[in-house]
Phi, psi and omega in degrees: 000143192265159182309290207315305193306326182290317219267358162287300217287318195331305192324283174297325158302338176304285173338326205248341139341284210299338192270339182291315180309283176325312155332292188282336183231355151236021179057039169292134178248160199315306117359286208270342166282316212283342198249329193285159157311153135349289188289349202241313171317310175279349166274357171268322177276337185309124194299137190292157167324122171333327203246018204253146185272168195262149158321097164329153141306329199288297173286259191352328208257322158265039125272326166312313222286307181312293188320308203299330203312000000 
């Protein structure tokens, strides 16, 4: 089996690992995994930093108001 042939079959189950991951914990749909980076996937699965404080109602509630805006 040739390098190329191994490192195609690895791929797709990998890819199908990951999108299932995305999926089940950040509600990712199929686009949206398919569109992110690398670099974008792993800061999203990453466990937050040790020191980061929990999210306020005061920032929950202006970050919707941003979104909506």
């Amino acid at each position: 089996m040739s390098a190329k042939a191994t490192s195609e079959s690895r791929f797709g189950p990998g890819a199908a690992r990951l999108a299932g991951h995305a999926a089940r914990l950040l509600g990712w749909r199929p686009g949206e995994f398919w569109q992110a980076t690398p670099a974008e996937l792993a800061a999203a699965l990453a466990p937050p930093p040790g020191n980061a404080a929990p999210l306020g109602r005061a920032d929950l509630t202006r970050m919707m108001e941003q979104d909506h805006a």
